[in-house]
N, C-alpha and C positions, 0 to 999 in steps of 0.2 A: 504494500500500500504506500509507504512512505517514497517508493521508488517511482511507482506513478504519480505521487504527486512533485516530486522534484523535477522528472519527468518533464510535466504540464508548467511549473514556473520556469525551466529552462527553457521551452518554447513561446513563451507568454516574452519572455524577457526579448528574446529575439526579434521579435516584432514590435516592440517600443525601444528598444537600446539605437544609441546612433549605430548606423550602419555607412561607414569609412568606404568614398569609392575614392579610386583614384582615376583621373577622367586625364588623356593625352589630347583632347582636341574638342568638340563639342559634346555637350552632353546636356540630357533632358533630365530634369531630378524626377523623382515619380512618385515623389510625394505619399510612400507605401507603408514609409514607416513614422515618429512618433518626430526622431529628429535624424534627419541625412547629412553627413558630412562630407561634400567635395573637396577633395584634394586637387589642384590642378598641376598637370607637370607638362603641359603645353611648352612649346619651346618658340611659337609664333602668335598673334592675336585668337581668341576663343570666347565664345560663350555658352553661359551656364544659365538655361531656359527654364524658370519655377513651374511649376504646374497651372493650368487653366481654372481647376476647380479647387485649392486649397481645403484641406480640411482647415476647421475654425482652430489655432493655437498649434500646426503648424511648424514646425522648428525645422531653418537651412543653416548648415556652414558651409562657410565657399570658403579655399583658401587657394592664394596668385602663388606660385611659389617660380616660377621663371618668366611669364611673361604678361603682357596684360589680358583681363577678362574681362568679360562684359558680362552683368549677371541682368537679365531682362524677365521680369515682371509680366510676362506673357496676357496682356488685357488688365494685368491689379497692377498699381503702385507701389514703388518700393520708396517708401519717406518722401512720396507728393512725385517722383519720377518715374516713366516708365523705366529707365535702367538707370544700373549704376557701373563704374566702372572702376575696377582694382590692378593698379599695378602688381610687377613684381615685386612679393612678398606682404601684400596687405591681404587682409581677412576682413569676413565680414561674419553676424551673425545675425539671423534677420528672424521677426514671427508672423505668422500671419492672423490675425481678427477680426471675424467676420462681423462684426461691429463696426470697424474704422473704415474695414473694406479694401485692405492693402495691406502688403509686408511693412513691418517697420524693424528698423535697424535697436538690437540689444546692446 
């Protein structure tokens, strides 16, 4: 019994824990899990596309780590903009509320 239920929180946990990708050139987040973490190791300009329909609360990380990104708000806003844009080595941390109506920056 205790085995099934460890079980069932090891998989509970998996579906809300961040889930780390690492994206070489553009990449669509899919907004599947609770909070997604992009890593980008692009070595030329890229962007990082949020989802159409956000769940309410939401959580992205995007992180530049060699060149620039462009992280686009696909129809929502991200802090009053449809996109934002991150050099090499900037981060961003963003939520979405279906309240405001838009990502905003944590």
């Amino acid at each position: 019994m205790l085995v099934q239920i460890r079980e069932s929180l090891v998989d509970i946990w998996a579906v809300v824990s961040p889930a780390p990708i690492t994206a070489s050139g553009d990449y669509e987040v899919t907004g599947k899990v609770a909070v997604e973490t992009v890593i980008c190791t692009n070595t030329s300009a890229s962007t990082i596309t949020l989802p159409a329909q956000p769940d309410d609360l939401a959580e992205v990380v995007v992180k530049a780590t060699n060149s620039t990104v462009t992280v686009t708000g696909n129809g929502k806003t991200i802090d009053g903009s449809a996109t934002k844009i991150l050099t090499a080595y900037d981060g961003m941390h963003i939520v979405y509320t279906d309240a405001a109506g838009e990502w905003s920056i944590i």
